[in-house]
C-alpha positions as a printed Julia matrix, in Angstrom:
171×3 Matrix{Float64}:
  -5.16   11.82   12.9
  -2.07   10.74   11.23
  -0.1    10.46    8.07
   3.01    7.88    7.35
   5.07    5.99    5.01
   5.03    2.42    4.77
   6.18   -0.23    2.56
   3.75   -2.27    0.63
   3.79   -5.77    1.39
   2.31   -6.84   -1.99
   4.23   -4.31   -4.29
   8.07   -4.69   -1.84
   9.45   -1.91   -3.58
   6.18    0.55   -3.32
   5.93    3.44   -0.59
   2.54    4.11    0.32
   1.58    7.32    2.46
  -1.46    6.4     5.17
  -3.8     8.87    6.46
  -5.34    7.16    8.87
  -7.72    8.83   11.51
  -6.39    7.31   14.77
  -8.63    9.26   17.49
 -12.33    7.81   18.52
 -14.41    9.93   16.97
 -15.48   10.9    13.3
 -13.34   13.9    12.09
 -15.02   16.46    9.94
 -14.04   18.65    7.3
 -10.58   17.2     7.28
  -8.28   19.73    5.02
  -4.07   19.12    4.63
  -1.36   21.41    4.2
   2.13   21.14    3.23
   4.57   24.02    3.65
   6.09   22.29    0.35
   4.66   20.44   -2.85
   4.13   16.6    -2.33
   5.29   14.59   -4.68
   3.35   12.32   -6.73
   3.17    9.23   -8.51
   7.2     9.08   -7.85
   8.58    6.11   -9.49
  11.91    4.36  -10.33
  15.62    3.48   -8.95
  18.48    4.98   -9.39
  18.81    8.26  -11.38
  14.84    8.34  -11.49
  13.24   11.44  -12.81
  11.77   14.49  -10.28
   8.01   13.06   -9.79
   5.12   16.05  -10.42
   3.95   17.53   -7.88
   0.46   15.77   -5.96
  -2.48   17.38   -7.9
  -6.0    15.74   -6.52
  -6.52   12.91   -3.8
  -7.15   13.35   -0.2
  -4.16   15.27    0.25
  -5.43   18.24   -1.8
  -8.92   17.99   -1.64
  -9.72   17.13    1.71
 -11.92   14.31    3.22
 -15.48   15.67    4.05
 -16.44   12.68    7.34
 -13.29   10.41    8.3
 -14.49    7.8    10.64
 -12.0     6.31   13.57
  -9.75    3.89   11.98
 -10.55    4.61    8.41
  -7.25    4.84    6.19
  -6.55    5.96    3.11
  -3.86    4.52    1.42
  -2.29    6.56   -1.61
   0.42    4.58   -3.79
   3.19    6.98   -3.48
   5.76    5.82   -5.05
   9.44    4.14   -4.87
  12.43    5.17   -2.74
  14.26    6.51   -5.83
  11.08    8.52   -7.52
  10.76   10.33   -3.8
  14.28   10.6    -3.5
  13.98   12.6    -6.37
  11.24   14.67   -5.13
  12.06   15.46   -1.77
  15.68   15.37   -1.68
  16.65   15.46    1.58
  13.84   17.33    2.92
  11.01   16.28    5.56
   7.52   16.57    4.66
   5.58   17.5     7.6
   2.08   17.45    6.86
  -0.82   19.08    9.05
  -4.28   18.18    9.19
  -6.67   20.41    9.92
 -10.29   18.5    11.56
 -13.33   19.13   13.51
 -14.78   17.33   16.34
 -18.26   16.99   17.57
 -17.89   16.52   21.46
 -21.07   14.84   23.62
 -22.98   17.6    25.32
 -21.15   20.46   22.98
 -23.06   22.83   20.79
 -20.03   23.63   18.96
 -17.4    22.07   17.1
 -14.19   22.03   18.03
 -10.79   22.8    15.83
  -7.73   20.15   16.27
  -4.64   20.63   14.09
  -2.5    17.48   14.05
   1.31   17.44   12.24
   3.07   14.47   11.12
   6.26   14.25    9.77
   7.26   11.88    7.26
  10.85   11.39    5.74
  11.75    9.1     3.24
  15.27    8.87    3.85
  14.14    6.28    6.71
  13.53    4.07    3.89
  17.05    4.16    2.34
  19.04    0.94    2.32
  16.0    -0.59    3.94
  14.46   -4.39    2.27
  12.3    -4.21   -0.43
  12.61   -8.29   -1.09
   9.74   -9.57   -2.74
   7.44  -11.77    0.28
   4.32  -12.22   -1.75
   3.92  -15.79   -1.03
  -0.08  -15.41   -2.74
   1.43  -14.02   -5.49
   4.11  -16.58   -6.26
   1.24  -19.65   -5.5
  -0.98  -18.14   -7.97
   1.54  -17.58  -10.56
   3.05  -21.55  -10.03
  -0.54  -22.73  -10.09
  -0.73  -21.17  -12.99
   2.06  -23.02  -14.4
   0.65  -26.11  -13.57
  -2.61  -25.56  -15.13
  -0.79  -24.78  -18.74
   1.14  -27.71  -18.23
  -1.83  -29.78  -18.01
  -3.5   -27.87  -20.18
  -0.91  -28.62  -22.98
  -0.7   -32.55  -22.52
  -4.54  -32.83  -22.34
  -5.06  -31.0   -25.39
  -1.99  -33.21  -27.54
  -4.56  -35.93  -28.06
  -6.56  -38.64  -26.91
  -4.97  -40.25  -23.91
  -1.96  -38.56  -23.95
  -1.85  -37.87  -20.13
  -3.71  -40.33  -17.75
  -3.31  -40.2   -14.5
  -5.34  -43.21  -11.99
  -4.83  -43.63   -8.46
  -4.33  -47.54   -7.21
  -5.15  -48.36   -3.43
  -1.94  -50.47   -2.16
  -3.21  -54.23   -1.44
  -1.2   -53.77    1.86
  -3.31  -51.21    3.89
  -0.9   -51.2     6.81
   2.44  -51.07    4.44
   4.1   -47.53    5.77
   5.19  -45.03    3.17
């Protein structure tokens, strides 16, 4: 069982915390604590604003059956919103499962801690690699272009394709 900070490759300048059960078997009754309030919801840059404090998700409410290899992936924020709300601190957050062993009658307790600290992020690249995202929107941008000579009348945009007379002529 584990909990970190990544980057988002989709959003570049989002911090997401994982929880990601990393052991082989289904952990039960999965509760966290924090020995400090988790920030939430922690956006902006420079000079952002302190972020409230986490009030419902997995963190707080637990996770009742957490199969090996599930994640859960909260949107945490950006590097200046957590900034804000941890200073300079380290969150290190426990977990708090039960396992059902082969051949046991009873559960048994494992407490994991993980430490996450956001000041691993600072000065760190948060340049925009979407390459989906930047298709889509030029796509996009071709199909309004079209779009608009299309619609400016009859025959206003016709396009034909001619085979060349010369097949073996090289381009």
């Amino acid at each position: 069982m584990g909990s970190t900070s990544v980057p988002d490759p989709q959003r570049p300048t989002i911090i997401n915390l994982v929880i990601e059960n990393t052991g082989k078997g289904v952990a039960h009754d999965v509760r966290f604590d924090c020995a400090r309030d988790i920030p939430a919801r922690a956006f902006g840059f420079e000079n952002a604003a302190v972020p409230e404090s986490m009030k419902d998700g997995p963190l707080i409410n637990g996770i009742p059956s957490f199969g090996p290899g599930e994640r859960r992936i909260i949107t945490w924020g950006q590097y200046g919103g957590l900034k804000a709300g941890l200073g300079d601190e380290v969150l290190d957050i426990s977990a708090v499962y039960f396992s059902s062993p082969p051949l046991r009658v009873k559960k048994q307790k494992h407490r994991t801690t993980s430490r996450v600290d956001i000041r691993s992020f600072e000065g760190t690249d948060a340049s925009d690699r979407n390459w989906e995202k930047k298709q889509a929107e030029q796509m996009e941008k071709i199909a309004k272009a079209l779009t608009f000579l299309t619609d400016r009348g009859e025959g206003a945009l016709k396009v034909t394709i001619t085979p060349s007379d010369n097949h073996d002529e090289k381009i």
